[in-house]
C-alpha positions in Angstrom: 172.5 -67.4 47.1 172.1 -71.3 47.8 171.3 -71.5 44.5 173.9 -69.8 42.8 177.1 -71.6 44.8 175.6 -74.6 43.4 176.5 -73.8 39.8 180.4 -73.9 38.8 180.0 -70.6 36.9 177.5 -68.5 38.8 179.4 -69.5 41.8 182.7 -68.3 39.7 181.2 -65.1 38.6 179.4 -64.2 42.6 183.4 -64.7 44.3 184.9 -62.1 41.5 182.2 -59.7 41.5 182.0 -59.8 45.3 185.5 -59.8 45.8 186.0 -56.5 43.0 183.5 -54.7 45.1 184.8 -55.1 48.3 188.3 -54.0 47.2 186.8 -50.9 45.5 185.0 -49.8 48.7 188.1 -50.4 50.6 190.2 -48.5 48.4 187.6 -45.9 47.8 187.3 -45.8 52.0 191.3 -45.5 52.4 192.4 -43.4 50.0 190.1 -41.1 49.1 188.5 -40.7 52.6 191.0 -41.5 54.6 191.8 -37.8 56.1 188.2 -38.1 58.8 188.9 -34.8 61.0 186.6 -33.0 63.7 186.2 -30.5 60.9 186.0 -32.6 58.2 182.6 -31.6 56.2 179.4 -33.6 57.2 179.0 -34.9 53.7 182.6 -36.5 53.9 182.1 -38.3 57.4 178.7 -39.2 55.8 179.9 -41.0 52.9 182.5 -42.6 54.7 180.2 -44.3 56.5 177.8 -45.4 54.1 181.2 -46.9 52.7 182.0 -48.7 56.1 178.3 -50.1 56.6 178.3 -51.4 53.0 181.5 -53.0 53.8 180.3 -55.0 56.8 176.7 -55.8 55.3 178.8 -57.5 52.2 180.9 -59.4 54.3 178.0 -60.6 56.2 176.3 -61.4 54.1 178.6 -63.5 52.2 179.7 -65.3 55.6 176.0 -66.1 55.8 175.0 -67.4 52.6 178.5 -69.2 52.2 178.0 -70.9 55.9 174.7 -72.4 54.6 175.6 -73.6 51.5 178.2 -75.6 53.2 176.5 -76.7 56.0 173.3 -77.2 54.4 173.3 -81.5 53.4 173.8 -82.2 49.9 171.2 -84.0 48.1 171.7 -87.2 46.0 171.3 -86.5 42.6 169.3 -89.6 42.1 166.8 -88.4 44.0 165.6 -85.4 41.9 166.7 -83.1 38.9 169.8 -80.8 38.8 169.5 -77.8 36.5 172.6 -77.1 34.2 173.5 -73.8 32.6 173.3 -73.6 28.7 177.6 -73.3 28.9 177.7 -77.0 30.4 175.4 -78.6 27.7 178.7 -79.3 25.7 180.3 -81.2 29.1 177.4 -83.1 30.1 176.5 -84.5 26.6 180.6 -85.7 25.9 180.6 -87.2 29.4 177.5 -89.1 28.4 178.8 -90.3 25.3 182.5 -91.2 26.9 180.3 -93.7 29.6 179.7 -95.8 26.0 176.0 -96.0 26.9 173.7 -98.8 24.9 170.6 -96.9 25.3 169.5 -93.3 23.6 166.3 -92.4 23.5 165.2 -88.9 22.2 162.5 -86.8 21.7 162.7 -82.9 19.9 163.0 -81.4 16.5 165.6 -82.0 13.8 167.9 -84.5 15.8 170.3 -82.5 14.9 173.1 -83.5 17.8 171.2 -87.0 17.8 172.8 -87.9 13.6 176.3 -85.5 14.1 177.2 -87.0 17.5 175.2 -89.8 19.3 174.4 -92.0 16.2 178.4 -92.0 15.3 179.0 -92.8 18.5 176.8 -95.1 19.5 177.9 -96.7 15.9 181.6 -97.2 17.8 180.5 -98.6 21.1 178.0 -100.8 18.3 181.0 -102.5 16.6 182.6 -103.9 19.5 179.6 -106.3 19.3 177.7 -104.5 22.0 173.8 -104.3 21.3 172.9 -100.9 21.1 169.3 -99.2 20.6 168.6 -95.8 19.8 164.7 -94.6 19.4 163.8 -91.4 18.4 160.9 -89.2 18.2 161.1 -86.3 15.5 158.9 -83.8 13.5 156.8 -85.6 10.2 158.6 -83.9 7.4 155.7 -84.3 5.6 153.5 -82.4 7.9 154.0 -78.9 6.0 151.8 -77.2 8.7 153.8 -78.5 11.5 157.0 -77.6 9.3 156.0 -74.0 9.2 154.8 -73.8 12.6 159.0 -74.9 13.6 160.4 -72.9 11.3 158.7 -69.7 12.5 159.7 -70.7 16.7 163.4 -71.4 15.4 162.9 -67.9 14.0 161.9 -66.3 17.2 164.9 -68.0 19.8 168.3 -68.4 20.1 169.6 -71.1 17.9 172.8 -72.8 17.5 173.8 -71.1 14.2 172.0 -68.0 14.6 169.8 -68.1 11.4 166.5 -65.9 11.5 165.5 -67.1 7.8 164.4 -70.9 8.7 161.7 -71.7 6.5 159.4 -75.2 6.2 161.9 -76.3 3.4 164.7 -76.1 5.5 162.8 -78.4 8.3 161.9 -80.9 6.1 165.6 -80.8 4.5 167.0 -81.4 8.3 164.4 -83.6 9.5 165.1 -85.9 6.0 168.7 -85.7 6.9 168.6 -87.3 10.0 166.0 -90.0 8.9 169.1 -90.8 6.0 172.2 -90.7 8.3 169.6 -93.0 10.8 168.9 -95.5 7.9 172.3 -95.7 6.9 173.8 -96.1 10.4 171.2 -98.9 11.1 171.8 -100.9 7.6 175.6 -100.6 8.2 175.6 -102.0 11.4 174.0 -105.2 12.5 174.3 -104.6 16.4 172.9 -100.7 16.0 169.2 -100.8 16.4 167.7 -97.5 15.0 164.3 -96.6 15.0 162.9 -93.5 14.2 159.4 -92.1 14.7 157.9 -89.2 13.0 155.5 -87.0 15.6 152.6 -84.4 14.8 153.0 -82.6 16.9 156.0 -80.7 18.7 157.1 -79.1 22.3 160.1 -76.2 22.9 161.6 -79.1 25.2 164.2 -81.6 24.4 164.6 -85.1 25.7 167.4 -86.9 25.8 167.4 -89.9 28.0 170.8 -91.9 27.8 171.6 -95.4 29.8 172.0 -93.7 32.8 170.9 -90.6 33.0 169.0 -87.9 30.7 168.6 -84.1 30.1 165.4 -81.6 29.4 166.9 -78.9 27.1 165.1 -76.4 24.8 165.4 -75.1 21.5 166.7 -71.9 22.8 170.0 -72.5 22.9 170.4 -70.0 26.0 167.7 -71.6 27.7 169.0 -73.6 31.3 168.3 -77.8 31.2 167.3 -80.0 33.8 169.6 -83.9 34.5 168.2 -86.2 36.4 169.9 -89.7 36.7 168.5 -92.9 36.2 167.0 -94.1 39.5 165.1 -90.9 39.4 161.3 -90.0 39.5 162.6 -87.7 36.4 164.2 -90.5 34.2 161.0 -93.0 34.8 158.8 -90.6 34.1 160.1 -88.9 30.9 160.9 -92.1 29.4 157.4 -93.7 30.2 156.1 -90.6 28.1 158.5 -91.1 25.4 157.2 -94.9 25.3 153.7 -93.7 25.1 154.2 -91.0 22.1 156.1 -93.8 20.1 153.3 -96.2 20.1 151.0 -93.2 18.7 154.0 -93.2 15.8 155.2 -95.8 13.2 159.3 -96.0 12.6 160.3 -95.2 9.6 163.6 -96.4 9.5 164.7 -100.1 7.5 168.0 -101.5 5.9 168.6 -99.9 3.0 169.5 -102.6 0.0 172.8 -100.7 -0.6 175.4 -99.9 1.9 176.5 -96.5 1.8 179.5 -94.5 2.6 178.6 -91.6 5.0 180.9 -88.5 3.7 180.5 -89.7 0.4 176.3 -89.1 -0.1 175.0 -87.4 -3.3 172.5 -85.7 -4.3 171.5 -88.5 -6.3 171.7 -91.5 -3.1 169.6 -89.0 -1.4 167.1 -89.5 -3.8 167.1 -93.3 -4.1 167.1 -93.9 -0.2 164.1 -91.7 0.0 162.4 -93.6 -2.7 163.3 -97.0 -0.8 162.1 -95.1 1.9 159.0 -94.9 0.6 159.2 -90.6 1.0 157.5 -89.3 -2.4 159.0 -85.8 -1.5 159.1 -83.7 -5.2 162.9 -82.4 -4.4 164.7 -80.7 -6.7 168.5 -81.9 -7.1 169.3 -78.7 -5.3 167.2 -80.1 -2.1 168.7 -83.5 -2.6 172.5 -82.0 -2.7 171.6 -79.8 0.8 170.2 -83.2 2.0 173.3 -85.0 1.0 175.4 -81.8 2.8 174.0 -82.9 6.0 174.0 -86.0 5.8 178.4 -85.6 5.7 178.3 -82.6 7.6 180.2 -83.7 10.9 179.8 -80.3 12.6 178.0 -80.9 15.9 175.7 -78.6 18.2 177.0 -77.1 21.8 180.8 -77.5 20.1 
């Protein structure tokens, strides 16, 4: 019970479902058996009972589990992780982003939230004259085994936009989107320092680590995630990994020789940034267009 007065919403849900049952039972108890007589059948005094004991068991046991959750100490947050329901994804990552950190680094599969929301921010706290680095760790688009394996788990869990028909085309389209909207951040902004490194090999967990704080999510999007701040065992360790699987990586990001206009990408920019890229990817102009789509798309994740 500790547990669930901890979170905002569990805690919401336990004090209306505990409260609608105890008003039923009362209202069942007095006015339906309310009439208790010497000759009242033994099936009527029964459940009127059973009614009364279930009564007094709730209420105690509410007292009790409510009387050690607020005498029980409270533990810093610095000094371990806090899990966060999938509902509060959306509030933690905007509070983040509001603190204007100078720092993201990330770890997962598309980077999906990391080009639609952090980048663009991070691009804003960036040209105030603030020096800003973002590193991030996502899936080799040209690894077509690796592309397959992720398509089939996005298949199988709970995604943001509900699509069961992901295929390796797709994850190289999204993973070459982000590595655009990264390359054009960084070349259009001298005090945004983007690098991005492609991986291997891939996890179901998501790291994002921020100035002062960071998050473990998943790919199921229904999935719980664990904060943990920055003076934490938590932060030092997960970003001592991600420091470890980038040197294992090369970045792939540069300054493009023409400054683009995010919103306004084509198909046809798509394909000569990937060139200068040095990405030998055979698209069709139908893959470059979705590419391009992406890349303007300015829908984000957990919104």
């Amino acid at each position: 019970m500790n547990q669930i007065l901890k979170n905002k919403y569990l805690r919401r849900f336990f004090w209306i479902s505990s409260t609608s049952i105890l008003i039923s039972l009362l209202l069942i108890r007095f006015y339906i058996f309310n009439d208790i007589t010497s000759v009242s059948p033994d099936w009527y005094n029964f459940i009127s009972d059973v009614i009364e004991g279930l009564v007094a068991t709730i209420i105690t046991t509410i007292g009790i589990g409510v009387m050690i959750f607020y005498v029980t100490p409270k533990v810093d947050p610095k000094e371990g992780a806090e899990f966060l329901h999938s509902s509060e994804f959306k509030k933690y990552f905007k509070s983040v982003l509001k603190d204007n950190p100078n720092e993201w680094y990330f770890r997962g599969g598309f980077g999906r939230y990391l080009r639609t929301a952090v980048i663009p921010r991070l691009h804003q706290v960036a040209k105030d004259g603030t020096a800003v680095i973002v590193k991030a760790q996502i899936l080799n688009p040209q690894n077509e085994r690796l592309c397959k394996i992720h398509a089939h788990l996005r298949n199988t869990v709970n995604n943001s936009n509900n699509k069961t028909d992901w295929d390796a085309k797709e994850v190289k389209i999204n993973l070459y989107a982000t590595i655009v909207t990264c390359s054009i951040y960084e070349s259009n902004n001298a005090f945004l320092d983007i690098s991005v490194y492609l991986i291997d090999f891939f996890s179901t967990d998501r790291i994002d680590i921020s100035t002062n704080s960071g998050i473990l999510t998943k790919d199921d999007q229904k999935s719980p995630g664990l904060k943990f701040e920055k003076d934490s065992n938590h932060y030092r360790a997960y970003k001592s990994d991600l420091t470890v699987t980038e040197q294992q990586a090369s970045d792939v990001v540069q300054k493009l020789s023409v400054k683009y206009k995010l919103g306004e990408i084509t198909g046809e920019n798509i394909k000569e940034i990937l060139k200068e890229l040095n990405f030998n990817e055979k698209f069709s102009k139908a893959d470059n267009d979705k590419i391009a789509a992406l890349v303007n798309d300015k829908s984000i994740p957990y919104e």
